[in-house]
ZAMARGU-4260 file (C-alpha; in steps of 0.2 Angstrom, whole numbers, plus 5000, padded with zeros to 4 digits):
<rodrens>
0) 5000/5000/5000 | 5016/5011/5005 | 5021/5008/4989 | 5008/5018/4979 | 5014/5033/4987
5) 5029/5030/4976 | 5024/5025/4961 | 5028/5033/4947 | 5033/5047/4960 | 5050/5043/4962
10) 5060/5059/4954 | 5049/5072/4963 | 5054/5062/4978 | 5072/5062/4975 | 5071/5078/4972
15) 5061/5085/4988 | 5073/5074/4996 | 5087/5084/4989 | 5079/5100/4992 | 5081/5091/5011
20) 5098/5090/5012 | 5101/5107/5003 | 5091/5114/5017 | 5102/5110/5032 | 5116/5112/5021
25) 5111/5131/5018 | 5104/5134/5038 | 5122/5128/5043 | 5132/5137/5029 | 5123/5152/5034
30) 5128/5150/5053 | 5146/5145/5048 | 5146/5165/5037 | 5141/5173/5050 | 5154/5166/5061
35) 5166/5171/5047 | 5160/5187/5043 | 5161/5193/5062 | 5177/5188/5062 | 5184/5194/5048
40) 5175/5211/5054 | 5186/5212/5068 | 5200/5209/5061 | 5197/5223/5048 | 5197/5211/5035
45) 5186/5220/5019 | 5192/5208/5007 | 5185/5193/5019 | 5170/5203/5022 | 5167/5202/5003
50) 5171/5183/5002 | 5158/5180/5013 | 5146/5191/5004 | 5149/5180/4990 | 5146/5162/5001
55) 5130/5172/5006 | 5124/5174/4991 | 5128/5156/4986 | 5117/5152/4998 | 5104/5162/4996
60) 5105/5157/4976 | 5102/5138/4981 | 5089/5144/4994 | 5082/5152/4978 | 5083/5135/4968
65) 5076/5125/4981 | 5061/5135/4983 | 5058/5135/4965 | 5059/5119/4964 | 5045/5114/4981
70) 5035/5127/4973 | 5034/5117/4955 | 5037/5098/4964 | 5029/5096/4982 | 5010/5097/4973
75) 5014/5086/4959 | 5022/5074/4971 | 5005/5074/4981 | 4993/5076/4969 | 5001/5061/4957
80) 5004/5052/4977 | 4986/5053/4985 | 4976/5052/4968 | 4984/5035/4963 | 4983/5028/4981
85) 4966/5033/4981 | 4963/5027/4962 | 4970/5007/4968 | 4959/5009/4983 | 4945/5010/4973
90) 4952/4999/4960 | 4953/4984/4972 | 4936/4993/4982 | 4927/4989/4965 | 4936/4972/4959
95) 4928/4963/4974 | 4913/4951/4973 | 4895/4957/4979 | 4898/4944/4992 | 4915/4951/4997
100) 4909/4969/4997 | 4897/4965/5010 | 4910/4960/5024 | 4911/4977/5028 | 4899/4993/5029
105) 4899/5006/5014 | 4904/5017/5029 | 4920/5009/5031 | 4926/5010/5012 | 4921/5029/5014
110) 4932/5031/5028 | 4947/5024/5018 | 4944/5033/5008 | 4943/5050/5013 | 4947/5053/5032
115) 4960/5036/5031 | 4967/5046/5017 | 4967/5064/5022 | 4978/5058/5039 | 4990/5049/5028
120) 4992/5064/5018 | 4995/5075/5031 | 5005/5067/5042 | 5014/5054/5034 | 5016/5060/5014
125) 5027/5074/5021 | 5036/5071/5038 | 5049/5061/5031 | 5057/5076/5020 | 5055/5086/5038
130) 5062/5073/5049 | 5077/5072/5040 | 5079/5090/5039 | 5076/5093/5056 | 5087/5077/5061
135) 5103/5083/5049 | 5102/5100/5057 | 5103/5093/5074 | 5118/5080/5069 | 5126/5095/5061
140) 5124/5108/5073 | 5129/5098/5087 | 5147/5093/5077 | 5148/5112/5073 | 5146/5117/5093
145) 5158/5102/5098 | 5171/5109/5085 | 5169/5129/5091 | 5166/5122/5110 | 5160/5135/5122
150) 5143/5143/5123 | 5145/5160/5123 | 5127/5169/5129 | 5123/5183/5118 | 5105/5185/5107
155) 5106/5194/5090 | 5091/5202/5083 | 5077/5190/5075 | 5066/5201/5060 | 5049/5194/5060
160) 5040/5208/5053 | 5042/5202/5034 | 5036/5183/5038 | 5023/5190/5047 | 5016/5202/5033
165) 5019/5187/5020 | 5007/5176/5032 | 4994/5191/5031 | 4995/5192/5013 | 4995/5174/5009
170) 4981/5171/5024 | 4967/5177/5012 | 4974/5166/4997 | 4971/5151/5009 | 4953/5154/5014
175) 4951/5154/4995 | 4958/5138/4993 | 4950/5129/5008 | 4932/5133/5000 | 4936/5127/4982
180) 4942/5112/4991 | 4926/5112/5002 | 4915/5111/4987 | 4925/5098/4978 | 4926/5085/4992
185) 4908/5089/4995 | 4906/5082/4976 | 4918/5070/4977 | 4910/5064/4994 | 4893/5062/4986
190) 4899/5054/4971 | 4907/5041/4979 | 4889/5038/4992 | 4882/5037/4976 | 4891/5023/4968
195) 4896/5013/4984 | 4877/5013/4988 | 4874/5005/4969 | 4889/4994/4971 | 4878/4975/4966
200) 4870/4988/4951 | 4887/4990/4944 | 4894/4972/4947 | 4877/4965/4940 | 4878/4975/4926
205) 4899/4975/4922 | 4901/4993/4920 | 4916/4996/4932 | 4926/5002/4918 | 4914/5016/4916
210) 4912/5021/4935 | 4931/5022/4937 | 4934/5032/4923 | 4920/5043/4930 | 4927/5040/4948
215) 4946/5043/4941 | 4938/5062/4934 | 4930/5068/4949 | 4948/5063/4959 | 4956/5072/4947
220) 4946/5088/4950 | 4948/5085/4970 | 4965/5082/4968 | 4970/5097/4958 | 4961/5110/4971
225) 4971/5102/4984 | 4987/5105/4975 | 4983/5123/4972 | 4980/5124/4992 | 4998/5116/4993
230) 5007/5128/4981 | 5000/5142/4992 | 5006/5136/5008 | 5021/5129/5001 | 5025/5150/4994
235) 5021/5154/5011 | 5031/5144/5022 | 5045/5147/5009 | 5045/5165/5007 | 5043/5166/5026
240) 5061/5156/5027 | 5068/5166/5014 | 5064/5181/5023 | 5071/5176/5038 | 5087/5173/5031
245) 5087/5189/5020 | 5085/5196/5039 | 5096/5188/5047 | 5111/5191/5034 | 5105/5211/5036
250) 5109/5211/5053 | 5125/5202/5054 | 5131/5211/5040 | 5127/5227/5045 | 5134/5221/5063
255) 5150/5215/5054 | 5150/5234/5045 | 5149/5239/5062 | 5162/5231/5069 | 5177/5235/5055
260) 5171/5256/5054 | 5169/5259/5074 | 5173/5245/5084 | 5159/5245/5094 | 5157/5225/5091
265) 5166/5208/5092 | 5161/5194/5091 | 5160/5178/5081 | 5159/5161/5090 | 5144/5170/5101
270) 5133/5173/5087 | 5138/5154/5079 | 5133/5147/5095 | 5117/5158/5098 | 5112/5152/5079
275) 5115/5134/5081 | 5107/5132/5098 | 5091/5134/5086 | 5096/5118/5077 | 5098/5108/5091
280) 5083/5114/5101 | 5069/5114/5087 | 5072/5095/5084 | 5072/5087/5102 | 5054/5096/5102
285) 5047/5090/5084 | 5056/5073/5078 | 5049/5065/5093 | 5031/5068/5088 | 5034/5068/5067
290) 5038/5050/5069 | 5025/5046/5081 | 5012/5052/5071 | 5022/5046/5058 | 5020/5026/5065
295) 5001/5031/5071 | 4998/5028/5049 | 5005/5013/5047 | 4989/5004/5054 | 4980/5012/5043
300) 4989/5005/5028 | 4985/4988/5036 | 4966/4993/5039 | 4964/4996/5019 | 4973/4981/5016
305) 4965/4972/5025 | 4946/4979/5020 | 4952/4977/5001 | 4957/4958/5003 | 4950/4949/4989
310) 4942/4931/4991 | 4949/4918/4978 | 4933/4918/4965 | 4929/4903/4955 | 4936/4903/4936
315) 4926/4893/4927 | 4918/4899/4911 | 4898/4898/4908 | 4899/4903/4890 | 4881/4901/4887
320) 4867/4897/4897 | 4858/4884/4886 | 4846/4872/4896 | 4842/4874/4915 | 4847/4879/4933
325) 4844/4866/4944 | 4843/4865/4964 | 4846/4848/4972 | 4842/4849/4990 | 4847/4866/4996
330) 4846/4873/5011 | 4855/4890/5017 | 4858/4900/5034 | 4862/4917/5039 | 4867/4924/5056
335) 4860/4904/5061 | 4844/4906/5055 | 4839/4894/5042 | 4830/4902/5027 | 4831/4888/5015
340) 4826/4871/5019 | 4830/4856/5008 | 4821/4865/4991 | 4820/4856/4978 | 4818/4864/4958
345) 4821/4865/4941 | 4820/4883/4928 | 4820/4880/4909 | 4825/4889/4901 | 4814/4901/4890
350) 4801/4897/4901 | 4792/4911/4916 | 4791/4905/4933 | 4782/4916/4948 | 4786/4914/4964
355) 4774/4918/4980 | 4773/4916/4997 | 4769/4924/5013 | 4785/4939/5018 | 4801/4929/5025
360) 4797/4912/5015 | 4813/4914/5007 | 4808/4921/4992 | 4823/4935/4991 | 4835/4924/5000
365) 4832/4911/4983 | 4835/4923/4971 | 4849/4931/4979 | 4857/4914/4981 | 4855/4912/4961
370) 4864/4928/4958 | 4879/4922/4969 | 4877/4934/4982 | 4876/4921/4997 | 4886/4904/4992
375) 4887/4897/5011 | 4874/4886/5006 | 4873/4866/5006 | 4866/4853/4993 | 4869/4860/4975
380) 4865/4875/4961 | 4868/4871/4943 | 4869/4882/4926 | 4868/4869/4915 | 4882/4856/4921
385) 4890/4869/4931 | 4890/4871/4949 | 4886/4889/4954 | 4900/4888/4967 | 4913/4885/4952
390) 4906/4898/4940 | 4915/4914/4936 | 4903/4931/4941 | 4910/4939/4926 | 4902/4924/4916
395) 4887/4923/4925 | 4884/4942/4924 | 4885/4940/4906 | 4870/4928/4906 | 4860/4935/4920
400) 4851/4953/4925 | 4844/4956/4943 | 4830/4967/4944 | 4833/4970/4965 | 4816/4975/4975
405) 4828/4991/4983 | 4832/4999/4966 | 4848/5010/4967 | 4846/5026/4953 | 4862/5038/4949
410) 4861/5055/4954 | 4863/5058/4932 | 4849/5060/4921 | 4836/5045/4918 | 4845/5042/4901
415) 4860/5038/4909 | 4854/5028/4922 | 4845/5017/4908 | 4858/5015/4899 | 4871/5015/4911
420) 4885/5026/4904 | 4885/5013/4888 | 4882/5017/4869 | 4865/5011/4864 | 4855/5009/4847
425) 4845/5023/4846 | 4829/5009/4841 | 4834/4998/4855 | 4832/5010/4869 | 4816/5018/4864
430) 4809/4998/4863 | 4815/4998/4879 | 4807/5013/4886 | 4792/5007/4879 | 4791/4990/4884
435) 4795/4997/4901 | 4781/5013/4900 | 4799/5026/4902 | 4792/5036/4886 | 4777/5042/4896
440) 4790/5050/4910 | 4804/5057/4899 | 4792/5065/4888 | 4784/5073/4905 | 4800/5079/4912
445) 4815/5077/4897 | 4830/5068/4892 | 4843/5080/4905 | 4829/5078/4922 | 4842/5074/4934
450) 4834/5057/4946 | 4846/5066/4964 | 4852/5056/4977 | 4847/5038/4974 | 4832/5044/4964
455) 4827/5055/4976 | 4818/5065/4964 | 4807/5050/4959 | 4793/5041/4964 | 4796/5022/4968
460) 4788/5015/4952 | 4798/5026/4943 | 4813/5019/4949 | 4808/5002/4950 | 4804/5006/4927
465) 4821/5011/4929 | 4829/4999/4936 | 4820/4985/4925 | 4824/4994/4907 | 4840/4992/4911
470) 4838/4974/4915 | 4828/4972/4897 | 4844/4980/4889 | 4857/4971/4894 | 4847/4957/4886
475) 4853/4941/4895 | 4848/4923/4894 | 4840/4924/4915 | 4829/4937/4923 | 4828/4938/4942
480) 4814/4952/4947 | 4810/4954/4967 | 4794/4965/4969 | 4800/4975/4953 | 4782/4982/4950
485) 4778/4982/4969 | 4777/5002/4967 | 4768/5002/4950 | 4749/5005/4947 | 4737/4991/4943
490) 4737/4997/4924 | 4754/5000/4921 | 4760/4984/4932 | 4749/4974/4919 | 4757/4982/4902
495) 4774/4980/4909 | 4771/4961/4915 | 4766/4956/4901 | 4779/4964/4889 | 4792/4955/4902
500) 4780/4939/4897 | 4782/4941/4883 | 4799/4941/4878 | 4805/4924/4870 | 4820/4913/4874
505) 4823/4923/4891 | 4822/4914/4907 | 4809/4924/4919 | 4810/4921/4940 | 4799/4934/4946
510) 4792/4936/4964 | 4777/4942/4967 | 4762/4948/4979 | 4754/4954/4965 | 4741/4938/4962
515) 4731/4947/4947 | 4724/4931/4941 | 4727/4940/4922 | 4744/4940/4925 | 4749/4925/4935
520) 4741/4915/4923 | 4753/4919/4911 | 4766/4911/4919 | 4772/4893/4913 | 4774/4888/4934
525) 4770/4897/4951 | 4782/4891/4965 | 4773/4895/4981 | 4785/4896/4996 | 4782/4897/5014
530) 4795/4898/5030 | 4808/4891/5020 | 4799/4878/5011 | 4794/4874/4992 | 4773/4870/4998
535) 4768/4869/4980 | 4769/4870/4961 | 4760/4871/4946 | 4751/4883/4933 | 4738/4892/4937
540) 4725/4884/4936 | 4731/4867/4944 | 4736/4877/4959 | 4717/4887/4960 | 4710/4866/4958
545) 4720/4860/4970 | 4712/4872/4985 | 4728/4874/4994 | 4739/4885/5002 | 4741/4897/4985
550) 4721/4896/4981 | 4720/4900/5000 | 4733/4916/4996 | 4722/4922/4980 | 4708/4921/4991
555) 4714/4930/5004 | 4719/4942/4990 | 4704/4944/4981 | 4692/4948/4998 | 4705/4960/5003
</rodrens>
């Protein structure tokens, strides 16, 4: 995970890295001139004098360099660091199985995400290039006071006036910056609710490609405010270090003019000492703490490795779904509650089967077992003469659509939700929007109406026509649909049913409480399920002749 920091990320690294070193090599240098130039003052020396102007502006000219380059590197270096962390996050994040996905809340993946991140960027991305500057400095300054030996107690003047100004200045800059970034993680934050909350939509549906590279875009725009918060604080803390050293040259200069024109002055160890004492203090308090908080990120690396660990997943290939899925005796728990009980059953394929029963028969828990999304089960589930267990989700999902009873709906416009960010046949989609009774909304509200939050801005039946054109477009060989017209009127429940009905070669599982005799008897089988059990099956009529627990359900249904 460390790694991903680094990737790709090496040369702004190295050169940070450099800029470092440079660093204490310039704070030393400066104290060693001063040192000389005090000296050299008293001696009357001009011609040292001027040699030290000239190490002085040395320095100052590699200060220069190094600040040119933090300004143009230090973003780039984060930028390319956190967006590709956070792009493998969600890379491994959107790889994992439905089943996978569910070990953990959506919560969790949002806090890697974003406040896992955040910490890591500011405290971990960074303190290393400040740690070693701080701990070369100390090293340095202590050989330096070792060499010169005694302490000799006398306090030059610090200017603080310019850093101060620049922080002024720069201050209103930064508020700038922190509402652009506001707005964006605000964006960033919702799209990423959005999609996480529609995570089985996009697996069932095989459009991870197309949500990363809109994932990757709004990033990218998150990102790129971040950096220009970055430059303006890396300017700041720059100028403000180049001021001080512009301030302190003045005054040791002038001191050192001081001393050779009126002899009011000497000294040289003394101000070295009073200098260096800064190095040597500064990182006892703030190393300590760097690399604490420094240590406090590495279980968070962990943590995301440990939420992004993929389970094995079966490779075998169902190229095409050709005859029927059988069950053989299954029965399934969850959290030690048995929902299936030894069932029994056999789907042909082309043919429609409805399945009924009273709430918590088991009805969900079957069809989310035949999309793969619970596995823990005993007895047996074949496609064909392939054991579901042993089947590939990426083969399954190209044979199979799940119209879920929960419809997730993108915060985009209903055309895209549709279609799911993929090109479409312009005589296609509007079959589809009228097999599914969509024509009557978009022309009421228009091709851009943007859905909101999970469809927010839609009724449920709306969503739930949503959510089953875009099952009838992806055109597989299966159909799973659990309550999909639960929110639709008696009229249009009828119209769509039967153009589902009515499509040929597709294999239909629907569960129902709608028992509209009209439409139920359509079906070529009704599965009637109660605590776990298979109580009965049959068409229609043989079910309504046999006075059992279904005709006792349409009865119940009809008086009510």
């Amino acid at each position: 995970m460390k790694k991903e920091l680094l990737r790709k990320n090496k040369l702004n690294f190295t050169m940070l890295l450099i800029c470092a070193f440079a660093e204490t090599g310039v704070w030393i240098g400066i104290s060693l001139i001063l040192e000389k130039v005090l000296f050299v003052a008293t001696s009357d020396d001009i011609n040292g004098l001027y040699t030290q102007l000239i190490n002085g502006l040395v320095l100052f000219l590699i200060t220069t360099i190094c600040l040119v380059v933090n300004i143009i590197v230090k973003p780039k270096f984060q930028k390319r660091a956190i967006k590709q962390y956070k792009n493998m996050i969600y890379q491994k994040l959107i790889d994992k199985s439905i089943e996978n996905f569910n070990d953990y809340e959506t919560s969790v993946y949002i806090s890697a995400l974003t406040n896992d991140v955040k910490y890591i960027e500011e405290k971990y991305l960074f303190s290393i290039f400040t740690i070693i500057t701080k701990s070369t400095m100390f090293i340095s300054a202590l050989v330096v006071m070792i060499i010169y030996s005694p302490l000799l107690t006398l306090i030059s003047c610090v200017l603080s006036i310019a850093p101060l100004l620049i922080s002024l200045i720069v201050g209103s800059l930064l508020s700038k910056s922190e509402e652009r970034i506001s707005d964006e993680n605000g964006k960033f934050m919702h799209f990423v609710k959005d999609n996480l909350s529609g995570f089985s939509t996009i697996k069932v549906f095989q459009i991870e490609k197309k949500i990363k590279a809109l994932f990757e875009k709004n990033n990218d725009k998150l990102e790129t405010s971040k950096a220009k918060k970055t430059r303006v604080i890396t300017i700041l803390e720059l100028l403000q270090a180049l001021s001080q050293l512009i301030a302190q040259l003045g005054v040791f200069f002038i001191g050192a003019y001081m001393c050779i024109k009126t002899n009011t002055l000497e000294a040289s160890v003394l101000i070295l000492f009073v200098q260096l004492m800064n190095y040597v203090i500064d990182p006892l308090a703030t190393v300590p703490m760097l690399i604490s908080e420094r240590k406090a990120a590495t279980p968070l690396f962990k943590k995301v490795e440990e939420i992004l660990k993929k389970c094995p997943e079966p490779e075998k290939e169902m190229l095409e779904f050709n005859e029927s899925i059988s069950l053989n005796n299954v029965s399934l728990s969850y959290e030690e509650k048995q929902i299936l009980k030894g069932i029994n059953l056999k789907f042909e394929k082309g043919k429609s089967y409805a399945i009924v029963g009273p709430s918590g028969s088991g009805k969900t828990t079957l069809l989310n077992l035949l999309s793969a999304r619970m596995k823990e089960y005993s007895g047996s589930v074949y496609y064909d003469n392939i054991e579901l267990k042993d089947v590939s989700l990426q083969s399954l999902y190209n044979e199979l659509s799940f119209v879920e009873q929960n419809v997730f709906v993108f915060d985009d416009t209903i055309e895209n939700n549709v279609k799911l960010y993929s090109k479409v046949e312009d005589d296609i989609y509007k079959d589809i929007l009228n097999k599914t009774c969509l024509n009557i909304l978009l022309d009421e509200k228009g091709n851009e109406y943007k859905c909101g939050e999970n469809g927010s801005a839609l009724s449920g039946g709306e969503k739930q026509r949503i959510s089953i054109a875009r099952a009838l477009l992806k055109n597989t060989k299966i159909l799973l649909m659990d309550e999909a017209t639960s929110a639709l009127d008696v009229t249009l429940t009828k119209q769509v049913m039967n153009n589902i009905l009515n499509l040929k070669d597709m294999t239909k599982l629907v569960i129902t409480h709608n028992l509209d005799s009209t439409i139920l008897s359509k079906f070529d089988e009704i599965i009637v399920m109660s605590d776990g059990h298979i109580i009965e099956t049959g068409t229609f009529s043989e079910l309504v002749n046999k006075e059992g627990m279904f005709a006792k359900l349409l009865n119940f249904s009809t008086t009510n």
